[in-house]
C-alpha positions in Angstrom: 26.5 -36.0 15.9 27.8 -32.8 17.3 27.0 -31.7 20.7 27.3 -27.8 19.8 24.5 -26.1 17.6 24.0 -22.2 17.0 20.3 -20.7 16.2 19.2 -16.9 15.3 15.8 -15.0 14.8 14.5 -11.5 13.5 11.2 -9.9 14.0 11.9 -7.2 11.6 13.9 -4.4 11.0 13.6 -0.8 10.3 12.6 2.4 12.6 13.2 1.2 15.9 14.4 3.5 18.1 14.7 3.3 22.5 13.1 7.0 22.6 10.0 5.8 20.9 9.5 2.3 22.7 7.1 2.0 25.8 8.7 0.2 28.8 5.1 -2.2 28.1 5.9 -3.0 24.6 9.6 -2.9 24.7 9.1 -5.9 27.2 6.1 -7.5 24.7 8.9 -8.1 22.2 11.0 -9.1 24.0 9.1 -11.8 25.9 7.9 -12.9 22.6 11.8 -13.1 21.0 12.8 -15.2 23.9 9.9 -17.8 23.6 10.5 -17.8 20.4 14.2 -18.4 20.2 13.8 -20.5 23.3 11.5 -23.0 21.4 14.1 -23.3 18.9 16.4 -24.2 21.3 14.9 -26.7 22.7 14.4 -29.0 19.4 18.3 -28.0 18.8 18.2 -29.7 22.1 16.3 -32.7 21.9 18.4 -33.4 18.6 15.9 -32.1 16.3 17.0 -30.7 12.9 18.0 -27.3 11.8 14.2 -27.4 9.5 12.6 -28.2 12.7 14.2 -25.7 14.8 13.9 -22.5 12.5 9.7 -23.7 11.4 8.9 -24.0 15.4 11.0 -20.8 16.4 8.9 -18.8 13.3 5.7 -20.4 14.5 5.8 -18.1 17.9 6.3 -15.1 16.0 3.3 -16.1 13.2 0.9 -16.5 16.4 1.8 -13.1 17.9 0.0 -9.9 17.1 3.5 -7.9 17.4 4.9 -9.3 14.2 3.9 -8.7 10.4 3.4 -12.7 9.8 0.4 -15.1 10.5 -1.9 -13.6 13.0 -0.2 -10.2 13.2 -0.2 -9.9 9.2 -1.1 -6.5 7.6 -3.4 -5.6 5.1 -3.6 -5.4 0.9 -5.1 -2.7 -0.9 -8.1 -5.1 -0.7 -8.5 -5.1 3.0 -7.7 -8.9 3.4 -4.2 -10.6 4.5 -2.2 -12.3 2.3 1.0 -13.9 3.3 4.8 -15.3 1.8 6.9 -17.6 3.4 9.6 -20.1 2.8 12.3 -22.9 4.4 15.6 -23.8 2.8 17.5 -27.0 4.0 21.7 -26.0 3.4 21.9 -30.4 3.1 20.3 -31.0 0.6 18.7 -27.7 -1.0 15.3 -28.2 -0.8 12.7 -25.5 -0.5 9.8 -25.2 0.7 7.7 -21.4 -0.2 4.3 -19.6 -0.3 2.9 -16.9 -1.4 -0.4 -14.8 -0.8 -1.8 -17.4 0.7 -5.2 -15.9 2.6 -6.3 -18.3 5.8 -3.5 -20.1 6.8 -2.8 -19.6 10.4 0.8 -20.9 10.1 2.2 -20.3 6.5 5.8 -21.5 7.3 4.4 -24.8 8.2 2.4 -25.6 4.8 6.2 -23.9 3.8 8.1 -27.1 5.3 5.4 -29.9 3.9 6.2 -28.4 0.6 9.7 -28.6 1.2 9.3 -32.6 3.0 6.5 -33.7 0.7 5.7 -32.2 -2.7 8.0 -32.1 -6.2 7.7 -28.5 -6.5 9.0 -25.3 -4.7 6.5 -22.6 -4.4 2.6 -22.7 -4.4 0.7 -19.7 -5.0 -2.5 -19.0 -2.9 -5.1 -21.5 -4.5 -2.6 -24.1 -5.2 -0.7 -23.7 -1.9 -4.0 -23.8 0.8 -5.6 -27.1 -1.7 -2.1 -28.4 -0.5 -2.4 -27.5 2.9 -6.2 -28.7 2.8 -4.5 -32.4 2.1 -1.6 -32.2 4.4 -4.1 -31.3 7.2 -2.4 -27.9 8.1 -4.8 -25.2 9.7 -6.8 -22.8 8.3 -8.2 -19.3 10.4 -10.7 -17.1 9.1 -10.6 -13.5 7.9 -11.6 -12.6 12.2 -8.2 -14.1 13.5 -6.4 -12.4 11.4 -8.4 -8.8 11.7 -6.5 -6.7 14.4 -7.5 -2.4 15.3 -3.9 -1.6 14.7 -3.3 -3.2 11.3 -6.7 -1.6 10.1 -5.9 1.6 11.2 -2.3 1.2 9.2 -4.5 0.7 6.0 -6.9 3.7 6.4 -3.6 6.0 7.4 -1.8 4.7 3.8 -5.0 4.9 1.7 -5.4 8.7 3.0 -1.8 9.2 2.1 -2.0 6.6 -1.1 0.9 4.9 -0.2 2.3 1.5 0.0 3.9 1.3 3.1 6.5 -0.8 5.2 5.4 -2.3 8.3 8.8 -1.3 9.8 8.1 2.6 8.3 7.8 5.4 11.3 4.4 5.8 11.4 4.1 2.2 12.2 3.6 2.8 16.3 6.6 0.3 17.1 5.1 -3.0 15.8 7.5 -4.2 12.9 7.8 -7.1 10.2 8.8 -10.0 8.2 9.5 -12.7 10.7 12.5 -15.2 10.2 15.3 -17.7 11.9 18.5 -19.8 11.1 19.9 -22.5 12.5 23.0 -25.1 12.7 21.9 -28.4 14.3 24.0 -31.1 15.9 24.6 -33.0 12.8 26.2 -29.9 11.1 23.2 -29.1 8.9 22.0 -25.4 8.5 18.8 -24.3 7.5 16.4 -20.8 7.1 13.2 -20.3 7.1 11.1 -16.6 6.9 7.5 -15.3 6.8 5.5 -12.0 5.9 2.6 -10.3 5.4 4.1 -8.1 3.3 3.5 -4.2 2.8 0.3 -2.8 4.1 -1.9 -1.3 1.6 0.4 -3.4 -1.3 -1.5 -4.3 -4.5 -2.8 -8.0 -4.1 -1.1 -10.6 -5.5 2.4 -8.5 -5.1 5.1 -11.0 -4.1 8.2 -9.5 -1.9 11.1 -11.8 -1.2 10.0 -13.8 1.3 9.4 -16.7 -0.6 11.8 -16.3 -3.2 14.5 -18.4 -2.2 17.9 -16.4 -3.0 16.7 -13.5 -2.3 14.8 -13.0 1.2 15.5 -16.9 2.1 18.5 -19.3 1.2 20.7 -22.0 3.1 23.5 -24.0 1.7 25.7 -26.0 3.8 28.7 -25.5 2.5 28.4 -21.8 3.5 25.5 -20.3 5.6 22.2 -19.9 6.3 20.5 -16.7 5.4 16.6 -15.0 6.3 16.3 -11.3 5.5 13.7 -8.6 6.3 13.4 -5.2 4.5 11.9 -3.5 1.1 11.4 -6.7 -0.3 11.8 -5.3 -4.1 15.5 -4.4 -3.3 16.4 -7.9 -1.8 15.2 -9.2 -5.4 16.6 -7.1 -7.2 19.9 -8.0 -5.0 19.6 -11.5 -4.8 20.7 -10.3 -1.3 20.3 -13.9 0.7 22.5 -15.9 -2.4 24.8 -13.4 -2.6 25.8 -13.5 1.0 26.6 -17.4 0.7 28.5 -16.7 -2.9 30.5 -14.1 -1.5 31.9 -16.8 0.9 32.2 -19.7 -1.5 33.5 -18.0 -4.4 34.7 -14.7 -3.0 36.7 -16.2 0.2 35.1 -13.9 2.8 33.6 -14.9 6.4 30.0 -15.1 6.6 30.5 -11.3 8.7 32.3 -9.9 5.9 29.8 -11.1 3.6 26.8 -9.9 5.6 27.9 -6.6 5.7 29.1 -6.0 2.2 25.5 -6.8 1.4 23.4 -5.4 3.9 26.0 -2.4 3.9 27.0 -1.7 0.7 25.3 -3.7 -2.0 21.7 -3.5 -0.8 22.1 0.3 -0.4 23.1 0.4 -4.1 19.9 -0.2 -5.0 17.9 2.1 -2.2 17.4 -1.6 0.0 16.9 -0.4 3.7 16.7 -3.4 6.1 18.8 -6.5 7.4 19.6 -10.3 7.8 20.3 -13.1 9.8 23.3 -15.8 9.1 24.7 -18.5 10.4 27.7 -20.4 8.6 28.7 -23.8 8.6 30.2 -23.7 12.3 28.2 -22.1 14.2 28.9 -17.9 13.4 26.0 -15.8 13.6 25.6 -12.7 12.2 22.9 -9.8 12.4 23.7 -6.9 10.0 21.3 -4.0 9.2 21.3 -0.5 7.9 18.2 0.6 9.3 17.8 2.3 12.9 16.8 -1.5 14.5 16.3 -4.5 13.8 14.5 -7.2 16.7 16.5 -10.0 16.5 17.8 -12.9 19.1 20.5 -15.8 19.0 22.0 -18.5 21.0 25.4 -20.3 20.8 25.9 -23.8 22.7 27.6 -23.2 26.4 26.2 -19.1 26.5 23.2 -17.3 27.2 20.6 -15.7 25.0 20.8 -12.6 23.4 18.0 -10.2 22.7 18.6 -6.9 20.7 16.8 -4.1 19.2 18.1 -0.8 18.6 21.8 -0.3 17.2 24.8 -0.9 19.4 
C-alpha cells in the first residue's frame, strides 16, 4: 500500500462569475466543497478505497440545497425530481448507475450497491428504487426534495418554454451535476457523479450522468473521469472515454487529454461545461470552457484547493 493518494470534486459548471456571487453564498459553497472534499479525504485517510472516497465526498453535495443532485435536485416538466447517477471502479471496471429515480435521498449510494452487489449496470427508476428497497438504502418524499428556488426555476422556464441548464444565467448562482475522483493508497482510481438533470426536461430524459463513458468513467490504467455540462453533448462525445483513450492509445497526459476534450472536441459539437481527472499517479485536472466551474482537490503532503471562477 501506498502512503500518497490524490482526490477531486465538482459542483457544477457553467455561469459563474465573482461580480454576480454574494459574499453569503460565495462562502455557502465553499463551506460545502471543503466538507465535502474533506470527507473524502478522510476515508483516503483511514485507508478506504477510491469507491468509498468519491460515494461519501458526492453524499455532502446530494444533502445540500446548493447543488443540482439529491436534495437540491430540480424539477421535470412534470413538477417532480428525478435523478441520474453512477460509480466506476478503474480496477476492475465495474459500474454502478441510475437513472430518474424519484425518492431516493442518496442516488450515488443505491449507484455503488449496484456496482458491489447486483449483475447489471444501470436500473431505471422502478427497477432501481425495488433494488434500493432490498438493499435498505433511504427513501425521502416529494417534501424533502421540494425547495422555493427550484420551483421558481420551473415556473421561469415554463413561461419561457424552455429546457434549461441549472448552471444557465438566470439560475441566481446555484449550479449542477455533482461529481468526484479519486486515487487511493493501493493505486486504484475511481469516479462517481450525480444529477438532477435540466429543469423543466421532459420526464424520463436521460443526460450523461449515468452513462458510463460519457459523463462518468474510470480505468486504471489511465484516469478517472466525472463531467458536468449539456449532458446531450457529453453523449454525443463520449467525452469521459475519450479522455482515458486519448491517453492510452493516443500517448497524451491526462492534462493534454482533458483539454483537447473539454476544449476542442466538446465544443465541436456545441458541449459547454467541464471535467474532473485524475490519472494513475495522482494528477488532477479541472478543465472547463464555461465561465466557472466549483470544483476542489487535494494532493497527499498539500493543502486543499477550492476554485470557482476562471484563473
Amino acid at each position: 500500500m501506498k502512503s500518497t493518494f490524490s482526490i477531486a470534486i465538482h459542483g457544477g459548471a457553467g455561469t459563474i462569475q465573482q461580480k454576480d456571487m454574494t459574499l453569503e453564498k460565495q462562502q455557502k459553497l465553499e463551506k460545502t466543497l471543503k466538507l465535502s472534499i474533506e470527507t473524502g479525504i478522510d476515508v483516503l485517510k483511514d485507508g478506504g478505497t477510491a469507491i468509498d472516497a468519491t460515494s461519501a465526498a458526492v453524499m455532502i453535495m446530494e444533502d445540500s440545497e446548493l447543488f443540482n443532485a439529491g436534495k437540491g435536485a430540480v424539477f421535470n416538466t412534470d413538477g417532480f425530481v428525478e435523478m441520474d447517477a453512477a460509480i466506476m471502479c478503474g480496477k476492475t471496471r465495474q459500474a454502478g448507475a441510475v437513472t430518474c429515480v424519484r425518492n431516493i435521498k442518496n442516488p450515488i449510494l443505491l449507484s455503488k450497491e449496484i456496482l458491489l452487489y447486483s449483475e447489471h449496470i444501470l436500473l431505471d427508476n422502478q427497477g432501481a428504487e425495488a433494488f434500493a428497497r432490498e438493499k435498505g438504502i433511504s427513501f425521502e418524499n416529494d417534501d424533502y426534495f421540494y425547495t422555493q428556488h427550484r420551483y421558481d426555476q420551473l415556473q421561469a422556464a415554463k413561461q419561457q418554454k424552455i429546457v434549461q441548464l441549472d448552471h444557465s444565467k438566470s439560475n441566481d448562482g446555484i449550479f449542477g451535476t455533482v461529481g468526484a475522483v479519486a486515487l487511493d493508497q493501493y493505486g486504484n482510481i475511481a469516479a462517481a457523479t450525480s444529477t438532477g438533470g435540466m429543469t423543466n426536461q421532459t420526464a424520463g430524459r436521460v443526460g450523461d450522468t449515468p452513462m458510463i463513458g460519457s459523463g462518468t468513467y474510470a480505468n486504471n490504467k489511465t484516469c478517472a473521469v466525472s463531467c458536468t455540462g449539456t449532458g446531450e453533448s457529453f453523449i454525443r462525445a463520449v467525452a469521459a472515454y475519450d479522455v482515458s483513450a486519448l491517453m492510452e492509445y493516443g500517448g497524451r497526459s491526462l492534462k493534454e487529454a482533458g483539454n483537447i476534450v473539454i476544449l476542442e472536441k466538446l465544443l465541436e459539437v456545441g458541449g459547454r461545461g467541464g471535467l474532473i481527472a485524475v490519472d494513475n499517479t495522482g494528477n488532477i485536472t479541472q478543465p472547463f470552457n464555461s465561465e466557472g466551474m466549483y470544483r476542489a482537490f487535494y494532493k497527499s503532503g498539500e493543502s486543499i484547493h477550492i476554485e470557482m471562477y476562471k484563473s
